[in-house]
NUZA-638142 format. One record per residue (C-alpha): x, y, z; residue in one letter; residue number from 1. Coordinates in nm, 3 decimals, always signed. Layout:
# NUZA-638142
+---------+---------+---------+-----+-----+
:      px :      py :      pz : res :   n :
+---------+---------+---------+-----+-----+
:       X :       Y :       Z :   a : NUM :
...
+---------+---------+---------+-----+-----+
//
This chain:
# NUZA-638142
+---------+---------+---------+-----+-----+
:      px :      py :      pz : res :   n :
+---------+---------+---------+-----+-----+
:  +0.000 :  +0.000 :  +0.000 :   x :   1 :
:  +0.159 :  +0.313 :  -0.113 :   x :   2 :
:  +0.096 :  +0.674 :  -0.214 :   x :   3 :
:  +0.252 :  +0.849 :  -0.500 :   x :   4 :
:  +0.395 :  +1.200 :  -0.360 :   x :   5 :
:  +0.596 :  +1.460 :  -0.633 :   x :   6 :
:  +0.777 :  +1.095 :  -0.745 :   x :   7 :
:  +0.811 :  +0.955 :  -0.392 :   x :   8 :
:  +0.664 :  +0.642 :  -0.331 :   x :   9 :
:  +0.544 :  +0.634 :  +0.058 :   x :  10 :
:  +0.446 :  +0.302 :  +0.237 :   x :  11 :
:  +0.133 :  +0.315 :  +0.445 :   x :  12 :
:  +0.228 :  -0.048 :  +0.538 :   x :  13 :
:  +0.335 :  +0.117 :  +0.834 :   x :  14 :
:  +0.103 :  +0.380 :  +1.002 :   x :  15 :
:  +0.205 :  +0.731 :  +0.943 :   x :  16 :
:  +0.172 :  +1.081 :  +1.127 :   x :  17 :
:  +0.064 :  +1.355 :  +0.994 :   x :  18 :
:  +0.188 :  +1.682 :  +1.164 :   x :  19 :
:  -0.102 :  +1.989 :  +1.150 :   x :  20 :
:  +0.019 :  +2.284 :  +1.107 :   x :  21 :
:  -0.258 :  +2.567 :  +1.114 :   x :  22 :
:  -0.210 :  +2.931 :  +0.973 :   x :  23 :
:  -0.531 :  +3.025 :  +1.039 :   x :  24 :
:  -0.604 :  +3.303 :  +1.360 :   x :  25 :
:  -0.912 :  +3.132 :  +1.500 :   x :  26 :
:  -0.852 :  +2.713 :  +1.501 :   x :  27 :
:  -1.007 :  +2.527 :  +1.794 :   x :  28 :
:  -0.655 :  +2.461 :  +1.914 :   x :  29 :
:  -0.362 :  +2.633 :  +1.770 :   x :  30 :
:  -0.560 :  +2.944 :  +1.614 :   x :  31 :
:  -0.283 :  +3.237 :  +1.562 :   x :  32 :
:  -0.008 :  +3.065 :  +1.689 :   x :  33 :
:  +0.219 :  +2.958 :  +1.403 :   x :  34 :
:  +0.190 :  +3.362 :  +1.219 :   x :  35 :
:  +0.557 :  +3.447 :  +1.118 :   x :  36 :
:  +0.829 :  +3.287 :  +0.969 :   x :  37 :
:  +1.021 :  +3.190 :  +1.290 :   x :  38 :
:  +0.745 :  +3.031 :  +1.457 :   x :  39 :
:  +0.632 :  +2.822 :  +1.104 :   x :  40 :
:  +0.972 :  +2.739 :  +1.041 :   x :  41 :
:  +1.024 :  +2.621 :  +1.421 :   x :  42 :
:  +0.731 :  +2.408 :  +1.435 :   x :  43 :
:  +0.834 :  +2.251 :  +1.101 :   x :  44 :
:  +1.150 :  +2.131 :  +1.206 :   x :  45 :
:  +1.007 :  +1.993 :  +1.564 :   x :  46 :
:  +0.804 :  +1.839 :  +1.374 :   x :  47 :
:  +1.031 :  +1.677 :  +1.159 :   x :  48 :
:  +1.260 :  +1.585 :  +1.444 :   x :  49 :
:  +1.002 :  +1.441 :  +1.592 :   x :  50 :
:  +0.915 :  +1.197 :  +1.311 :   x :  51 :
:  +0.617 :  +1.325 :  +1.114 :   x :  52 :
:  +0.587 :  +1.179 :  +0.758 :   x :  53 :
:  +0.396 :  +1.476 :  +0.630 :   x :  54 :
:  +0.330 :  +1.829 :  +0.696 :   x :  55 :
:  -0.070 :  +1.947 :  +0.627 :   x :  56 :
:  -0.117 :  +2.307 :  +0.603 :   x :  57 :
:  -0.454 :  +2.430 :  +0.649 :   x :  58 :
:  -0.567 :  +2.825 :  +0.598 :   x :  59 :
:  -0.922 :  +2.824 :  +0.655 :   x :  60 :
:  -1.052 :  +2.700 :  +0.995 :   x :  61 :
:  -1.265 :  +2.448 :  +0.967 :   x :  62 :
:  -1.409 :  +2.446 :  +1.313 :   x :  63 :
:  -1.782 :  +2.426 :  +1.403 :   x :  64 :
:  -1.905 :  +2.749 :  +1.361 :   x :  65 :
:  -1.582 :  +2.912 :  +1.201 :   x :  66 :
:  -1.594 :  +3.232 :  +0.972 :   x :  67 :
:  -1.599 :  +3.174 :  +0.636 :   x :  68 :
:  -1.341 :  +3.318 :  +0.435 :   x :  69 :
:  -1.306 :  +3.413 :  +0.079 :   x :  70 :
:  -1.024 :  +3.242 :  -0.186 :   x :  71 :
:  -0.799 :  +3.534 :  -0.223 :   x :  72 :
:  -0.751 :  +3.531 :  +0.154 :   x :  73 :
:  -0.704 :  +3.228 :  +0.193 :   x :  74 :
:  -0.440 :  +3.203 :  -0.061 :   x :  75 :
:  -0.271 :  +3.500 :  +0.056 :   x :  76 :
:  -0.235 :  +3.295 :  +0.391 :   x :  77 :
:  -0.131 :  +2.936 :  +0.237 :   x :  78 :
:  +0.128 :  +3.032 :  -0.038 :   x :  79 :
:  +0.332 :  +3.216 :  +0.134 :   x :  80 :
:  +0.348 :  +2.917 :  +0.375 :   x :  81 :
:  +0.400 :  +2.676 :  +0.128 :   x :  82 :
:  +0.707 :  +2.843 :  -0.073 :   x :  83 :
:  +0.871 :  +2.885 :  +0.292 :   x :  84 :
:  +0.826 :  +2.593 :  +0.373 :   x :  85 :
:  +0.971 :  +2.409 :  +0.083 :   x :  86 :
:  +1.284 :  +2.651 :  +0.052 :   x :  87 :
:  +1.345 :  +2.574 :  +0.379 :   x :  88 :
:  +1.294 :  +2.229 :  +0.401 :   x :  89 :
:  +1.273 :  +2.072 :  +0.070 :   x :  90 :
:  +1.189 :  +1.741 :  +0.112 :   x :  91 :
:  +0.866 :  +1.739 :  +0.334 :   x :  92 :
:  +0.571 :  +1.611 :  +0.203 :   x :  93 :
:  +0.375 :  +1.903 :  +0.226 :   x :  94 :
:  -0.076 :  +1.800 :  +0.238 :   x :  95 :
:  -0.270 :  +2.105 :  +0.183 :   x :  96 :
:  -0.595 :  +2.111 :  +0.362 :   x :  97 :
:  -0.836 :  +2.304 :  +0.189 :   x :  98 :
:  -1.157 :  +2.253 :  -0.029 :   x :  99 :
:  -1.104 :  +2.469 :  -0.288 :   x : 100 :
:  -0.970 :  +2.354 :  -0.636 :   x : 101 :
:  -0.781 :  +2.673 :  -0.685 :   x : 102 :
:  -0.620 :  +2.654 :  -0.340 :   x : 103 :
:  -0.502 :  +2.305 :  -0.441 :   x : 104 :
:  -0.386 :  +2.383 :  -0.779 :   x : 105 :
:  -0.155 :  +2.686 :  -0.663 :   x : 106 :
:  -0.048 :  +2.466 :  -0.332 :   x : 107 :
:  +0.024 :  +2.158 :  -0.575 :   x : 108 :
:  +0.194 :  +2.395 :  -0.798 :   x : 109 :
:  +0.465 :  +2.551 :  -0.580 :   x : 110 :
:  +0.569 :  +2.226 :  -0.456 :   x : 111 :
:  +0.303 :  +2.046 :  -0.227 :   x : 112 :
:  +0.183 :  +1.701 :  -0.235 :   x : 113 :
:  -0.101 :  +1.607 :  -0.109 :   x : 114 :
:  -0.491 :  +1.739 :  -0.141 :   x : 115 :
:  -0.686 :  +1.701 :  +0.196 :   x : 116 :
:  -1.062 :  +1.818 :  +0.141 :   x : 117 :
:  -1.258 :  +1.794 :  +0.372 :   x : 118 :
:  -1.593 :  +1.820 :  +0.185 :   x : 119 :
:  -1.461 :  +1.513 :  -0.015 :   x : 120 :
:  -1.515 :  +1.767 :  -0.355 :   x : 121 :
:  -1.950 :  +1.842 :  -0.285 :   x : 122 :
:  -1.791 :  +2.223 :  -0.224 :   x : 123 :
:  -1.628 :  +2.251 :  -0.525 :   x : 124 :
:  -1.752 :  +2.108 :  -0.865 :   x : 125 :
:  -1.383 :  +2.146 :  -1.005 :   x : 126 :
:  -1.165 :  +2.049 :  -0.680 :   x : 127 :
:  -1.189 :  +1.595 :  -0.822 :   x : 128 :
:  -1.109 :  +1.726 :  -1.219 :   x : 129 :
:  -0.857 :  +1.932 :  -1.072 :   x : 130 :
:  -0.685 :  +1.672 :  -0.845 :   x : 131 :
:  -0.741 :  +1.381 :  -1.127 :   x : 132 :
:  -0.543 :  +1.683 :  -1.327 :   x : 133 :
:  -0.266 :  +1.737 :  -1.091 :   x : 134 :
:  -0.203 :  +1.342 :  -1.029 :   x : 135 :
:  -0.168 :  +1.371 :  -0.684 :   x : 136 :
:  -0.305 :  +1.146 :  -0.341 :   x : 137 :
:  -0.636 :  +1.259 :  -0.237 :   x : 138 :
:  -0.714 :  +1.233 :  +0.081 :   x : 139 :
:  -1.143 :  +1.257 :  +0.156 :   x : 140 :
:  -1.350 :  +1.320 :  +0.404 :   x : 141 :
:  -1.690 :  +1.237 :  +0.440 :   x : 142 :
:  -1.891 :  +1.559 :  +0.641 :   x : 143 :
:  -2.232 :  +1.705 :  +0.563 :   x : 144 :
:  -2.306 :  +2.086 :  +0.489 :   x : 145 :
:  -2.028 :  +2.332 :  +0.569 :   x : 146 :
:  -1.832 :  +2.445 :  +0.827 :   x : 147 :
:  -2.076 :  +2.694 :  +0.906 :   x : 148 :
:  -2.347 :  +2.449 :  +0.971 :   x : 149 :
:  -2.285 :  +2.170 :  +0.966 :   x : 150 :
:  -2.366 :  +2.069 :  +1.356 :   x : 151 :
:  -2.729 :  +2.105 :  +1.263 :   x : 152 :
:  -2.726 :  +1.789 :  +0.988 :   x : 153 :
:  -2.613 :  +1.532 :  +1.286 :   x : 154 :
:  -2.937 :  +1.315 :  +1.190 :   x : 155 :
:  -2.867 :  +0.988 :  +1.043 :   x : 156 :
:  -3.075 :  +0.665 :  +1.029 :   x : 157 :
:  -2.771 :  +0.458 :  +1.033 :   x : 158 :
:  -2.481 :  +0.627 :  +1.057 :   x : 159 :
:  -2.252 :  +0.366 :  +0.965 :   x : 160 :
:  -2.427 :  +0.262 :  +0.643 :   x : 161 :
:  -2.471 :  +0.626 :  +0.525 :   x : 162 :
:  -2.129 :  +0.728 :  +0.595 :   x : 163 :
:  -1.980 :  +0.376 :  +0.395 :   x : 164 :
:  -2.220 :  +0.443 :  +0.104 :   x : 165 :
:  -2.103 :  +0.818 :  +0.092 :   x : 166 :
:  -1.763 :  +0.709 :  +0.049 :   x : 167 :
:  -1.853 :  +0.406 :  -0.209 :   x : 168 :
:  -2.068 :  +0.710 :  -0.424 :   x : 169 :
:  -1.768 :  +0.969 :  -0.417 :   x : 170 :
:  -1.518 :  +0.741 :  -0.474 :   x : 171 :
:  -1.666 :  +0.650 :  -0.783 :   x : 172 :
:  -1.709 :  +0.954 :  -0.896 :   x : 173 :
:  -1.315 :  +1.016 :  -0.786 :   x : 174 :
:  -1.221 :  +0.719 :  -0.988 :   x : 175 :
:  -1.398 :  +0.799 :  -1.277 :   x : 176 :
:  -1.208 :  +1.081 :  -1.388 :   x : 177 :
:  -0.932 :  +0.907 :  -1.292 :   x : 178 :
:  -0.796 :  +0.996 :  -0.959 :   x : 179 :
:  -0.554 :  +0.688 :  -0.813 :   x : 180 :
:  -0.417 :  +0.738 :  -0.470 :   x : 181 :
:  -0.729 :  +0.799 :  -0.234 :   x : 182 :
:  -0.759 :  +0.791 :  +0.129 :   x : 183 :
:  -1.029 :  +0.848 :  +0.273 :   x : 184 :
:  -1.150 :  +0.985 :  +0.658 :   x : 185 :
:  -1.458 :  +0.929 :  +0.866 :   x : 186 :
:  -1.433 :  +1.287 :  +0.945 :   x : 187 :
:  -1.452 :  +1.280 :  +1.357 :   x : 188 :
:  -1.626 :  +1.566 :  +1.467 :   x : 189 :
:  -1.771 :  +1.704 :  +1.117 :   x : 190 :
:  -2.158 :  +1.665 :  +1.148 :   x : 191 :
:  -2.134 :  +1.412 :  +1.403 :   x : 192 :
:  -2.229 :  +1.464 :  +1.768 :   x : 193 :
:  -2.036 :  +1.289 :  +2.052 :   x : 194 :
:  -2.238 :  +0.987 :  +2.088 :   x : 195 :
:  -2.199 :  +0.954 :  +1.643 :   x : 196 :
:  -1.865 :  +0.989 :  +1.668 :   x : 197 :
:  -1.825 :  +0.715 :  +1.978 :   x : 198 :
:  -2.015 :  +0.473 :  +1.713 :   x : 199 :
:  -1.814 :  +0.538 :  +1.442 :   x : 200 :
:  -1.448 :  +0.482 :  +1.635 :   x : 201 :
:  -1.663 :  +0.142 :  +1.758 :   x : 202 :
:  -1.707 :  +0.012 :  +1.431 :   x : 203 :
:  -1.373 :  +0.177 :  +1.274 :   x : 204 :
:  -1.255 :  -0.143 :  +1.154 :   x : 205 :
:  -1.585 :  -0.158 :  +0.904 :   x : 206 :
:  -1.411 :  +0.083 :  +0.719 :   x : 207 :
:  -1.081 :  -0.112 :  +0.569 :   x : 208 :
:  -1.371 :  -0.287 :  +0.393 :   x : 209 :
:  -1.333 :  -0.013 :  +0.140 :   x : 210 :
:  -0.982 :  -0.111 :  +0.105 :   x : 211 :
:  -0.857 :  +0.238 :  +0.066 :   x : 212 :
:  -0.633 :  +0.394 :  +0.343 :   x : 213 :
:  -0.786 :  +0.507 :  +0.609 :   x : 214 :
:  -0.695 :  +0.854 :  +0.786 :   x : 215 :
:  -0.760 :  +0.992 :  +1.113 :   x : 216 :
:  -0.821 :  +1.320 :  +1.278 :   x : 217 :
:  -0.918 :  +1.328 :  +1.632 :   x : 218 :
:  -0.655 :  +1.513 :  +1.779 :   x : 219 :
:  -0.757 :  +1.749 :  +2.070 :   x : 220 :
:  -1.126 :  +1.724 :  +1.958 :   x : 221 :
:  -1.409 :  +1.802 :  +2.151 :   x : 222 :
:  -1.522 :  +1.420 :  +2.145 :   x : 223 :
:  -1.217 :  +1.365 :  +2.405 :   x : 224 :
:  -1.232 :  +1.673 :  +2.624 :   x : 225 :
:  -1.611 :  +1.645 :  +2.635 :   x : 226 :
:  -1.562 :  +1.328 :  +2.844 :   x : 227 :
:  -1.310 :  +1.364 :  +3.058 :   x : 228 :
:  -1.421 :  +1.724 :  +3.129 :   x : 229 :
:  -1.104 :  +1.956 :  +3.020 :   x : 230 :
:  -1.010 :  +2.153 :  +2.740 :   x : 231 :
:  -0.841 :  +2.114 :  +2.410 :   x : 232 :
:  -0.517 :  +2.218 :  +2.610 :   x : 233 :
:  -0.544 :  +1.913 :  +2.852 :   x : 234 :
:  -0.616 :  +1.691 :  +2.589 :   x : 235 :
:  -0.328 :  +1.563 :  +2.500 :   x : 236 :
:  -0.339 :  +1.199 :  +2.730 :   x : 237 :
:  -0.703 :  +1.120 :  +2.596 :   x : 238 :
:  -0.603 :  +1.167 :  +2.192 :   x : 239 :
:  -0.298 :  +0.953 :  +2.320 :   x : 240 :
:  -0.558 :  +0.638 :  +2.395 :   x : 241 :
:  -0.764 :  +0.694 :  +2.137 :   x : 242 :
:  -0.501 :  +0.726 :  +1.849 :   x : 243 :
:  -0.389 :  +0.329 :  +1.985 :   x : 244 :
:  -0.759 :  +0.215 :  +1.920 :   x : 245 :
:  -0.792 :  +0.387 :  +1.552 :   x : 246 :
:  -0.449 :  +0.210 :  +1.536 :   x : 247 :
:  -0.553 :  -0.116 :  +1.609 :   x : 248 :
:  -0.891 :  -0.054 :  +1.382 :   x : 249 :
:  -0.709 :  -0.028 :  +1.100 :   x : 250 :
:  -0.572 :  +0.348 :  +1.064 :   x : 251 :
:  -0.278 :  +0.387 :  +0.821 :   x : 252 :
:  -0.259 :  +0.764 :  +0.897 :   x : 253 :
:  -0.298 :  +1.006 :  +1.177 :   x : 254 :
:  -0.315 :  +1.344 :  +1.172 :   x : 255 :
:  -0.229 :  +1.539 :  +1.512 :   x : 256 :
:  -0.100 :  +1.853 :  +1.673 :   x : 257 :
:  +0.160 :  +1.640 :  +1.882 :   x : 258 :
:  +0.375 :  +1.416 :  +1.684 :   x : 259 :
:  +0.610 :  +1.335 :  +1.909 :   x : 260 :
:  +0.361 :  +1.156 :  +2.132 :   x : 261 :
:  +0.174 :  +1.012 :  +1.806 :   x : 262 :
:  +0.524 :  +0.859 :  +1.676 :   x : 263 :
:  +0.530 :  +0.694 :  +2.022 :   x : 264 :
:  +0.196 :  +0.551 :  +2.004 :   x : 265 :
:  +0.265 :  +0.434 :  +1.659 :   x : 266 :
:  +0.607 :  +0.243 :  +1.751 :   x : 267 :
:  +0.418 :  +0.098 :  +2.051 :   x : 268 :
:  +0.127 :  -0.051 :  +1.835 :   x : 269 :
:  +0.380 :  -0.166 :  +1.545 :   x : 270 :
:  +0.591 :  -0.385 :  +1.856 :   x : 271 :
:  +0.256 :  -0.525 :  +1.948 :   x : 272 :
:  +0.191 :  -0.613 :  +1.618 :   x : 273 :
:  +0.585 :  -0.768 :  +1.557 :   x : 274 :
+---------+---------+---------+-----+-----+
//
């Protein structure tokens, strides 16, 4: 099982981390943090250190409830980002969050990898053309509505069956136009409420049924600090246990704030699994 990124053939025998890095002011977690070149460049190399396999930049926050903003600003945030980034540090694998085809073409163009969209292309007619276009992995997530709203379209029937049938209908339509390395991601927290989200991580395994790699994101989310009863900030122990179970359901790649602790859960589940 490998992905194809800028002529680099990556394993996902092997779970992967993803490291997030967020230049956006108003994220649930590290909102306005990473906003010059010292601090970007800092966290890039920690995070490289520390043993993350990819880099994904995201520009527009994507939290419950977040402001929308327009293209132009949100290119004006990524690119800059992107072209540091790679003069600095040439070889990471740089995924570029963002549901916008434009945003991915100009990413993809100036040297990143990877398209992470987290409206699986339903926000952007031209975002699967685009990526089929660019030859690039594809990773999708399955979430209803927008940012904006979508914590009022939390009611499914079955939300296991509708979430595998909305990943057998895009993928189709992903395949059709001839896109090749997909992953796809149950989307934790996206038009889910905490109970939906505690059924999906249940039945996680259901999902290497698609036989597509399966990513993560749960890092920090309210799911976790909902139950214990803390904050994003003292969240770090219950992403920590949860990463081991999507682990041990099947995940080939997680994406997190803390990679250091992630690579540590990851060498920990691979010795179990010697």
């Amino acid at each position: 099982m490998t992905i194809n990124c800028n002529g680099k053939l990556i394993s996902l025998d092997q779970p992967k981390v993803m490291g997030i890095l967020n230049v956006t002011p108003d994220s649930f977690f590290d909102g306005g943090k990473y906003k010059d070149e010292t601090s970007i460049l800092h966290q890039v190399e920690k995070m490289h250190i520390e043993g993350a396999t990819f880099i994904d930049i995201g520009a527009y926050s994507s939290r419950p409830g977040a402001l929308e903003i327009n293209e132009e600003t949100e290119l004006k945030r990524i690119l800059p980002i992107v072209s540091l980034i790679k003069k600095n540090f040439p070889n990471t694998i740089i995924s570029i969050d963002t549901f916008r085809s434009k945003v991915a073409h100009e990413c993809i163009g100036n040297g990143a990898a990877i398209v992470n969209d987290i409206s699986a292309g339903l926000q952007d007619e031209k975002m699967l053309s685009t990526v089929a276009k660019l030859n690039v992995p594809y990773v999708m997530m399955h979430m209803r509505g927008t940012s904006q709203n979508m914590q009022k379209q939390t009611d499914y029937k079955d939300i296991l069956k509708e979430v595998l049938y909305f990943f057998s209908e895009r993928l189709a339509a992903a395949k059709a136009l001839g896109i090749k390395d997909i992953i796809i991601d149950p989307g934790f927290g996206f038009a889910k409420n905490l109970e939906q989200n505690y059924e999906l991580l249940n039945h996680l395994e259901l999902m290497n049924g698609i036989e597509h790699p399966l990513l993560v994101g749960i890092s920090r989310k309210s799911m976790i600090y909902k139950i214990v009863g803390t904050t994003p900030d003292l969240a770090l122990n219950g992403t920590t246990a949860l990463h081991m179970v999507c682990l041990q359901k099947g995940a080939k790649i997680v994406r997190v704030h803390d990679v250091k602790e992630a690579v540590e859960c990851v060498k920990l589940y691979e010795q179990l699994n010697a």
